[in-house]
N, C-alpha and C positions, 0 to 999 in steps of 0.2 A: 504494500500500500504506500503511496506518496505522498508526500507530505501535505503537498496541498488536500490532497484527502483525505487524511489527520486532521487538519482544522478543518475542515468542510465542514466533515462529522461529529466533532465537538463544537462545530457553530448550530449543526442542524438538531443537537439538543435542545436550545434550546426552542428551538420552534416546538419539538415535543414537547416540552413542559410548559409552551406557552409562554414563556417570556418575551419581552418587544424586542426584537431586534431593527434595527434601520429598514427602509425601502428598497437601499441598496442592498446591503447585508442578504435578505430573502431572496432577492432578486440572484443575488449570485448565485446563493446553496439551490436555491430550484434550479438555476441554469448547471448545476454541477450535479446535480442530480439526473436531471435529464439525460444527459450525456456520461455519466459515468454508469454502467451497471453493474457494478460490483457496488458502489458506496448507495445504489438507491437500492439493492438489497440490504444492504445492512440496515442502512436508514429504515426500511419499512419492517423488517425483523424488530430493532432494538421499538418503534412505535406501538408494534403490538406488544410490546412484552410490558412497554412503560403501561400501555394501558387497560393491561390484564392486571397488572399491581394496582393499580391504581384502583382497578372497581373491587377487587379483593381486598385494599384497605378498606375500604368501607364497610364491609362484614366484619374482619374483627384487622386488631394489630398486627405488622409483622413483629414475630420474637426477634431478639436485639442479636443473638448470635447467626439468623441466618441473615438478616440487611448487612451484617460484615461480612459475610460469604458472599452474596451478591454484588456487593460491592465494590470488592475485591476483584472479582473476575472482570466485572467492564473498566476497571483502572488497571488491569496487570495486563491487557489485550490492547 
């Protein structure tokens, strides 16, 4: 993976968690998504997974020991 697809993909979190990014900013990660298919498989992989969590916090907590296992592996990858 390249670099610029290393930041791509840490910028297009946040579009998954919804945070604002620029006009510009968006504009780029969709154009880089478009065109990259390996980083918009990832991008759509890591989307569903953020919000399979996401509806399963809602039912109960995650326990503290496995969010550091989870979290662990999208920071060591």
């Amino acid at each position: 993976m390249s670099e610029h697809c290393r930041h791509t993909l840490q910028r297009a979190y946040f579009f998954i968690d919804g945070e604002l990014l620029s006009a510009a900013e968006r504009h780029e990660i969709s154009v880089h998504l478009e065109e990259c298919g390996p980083c918009f498989e990832r991008y759509g992989l890591d989307k569903e997974v953020t919000e399979i969590v996401a509806r399963l916090r809602r039912h109960s907590p995650c326990p503290q020991g496995l969010r550091i296992r989870i979290t662990s592996l999208f920071t060591s990858s």
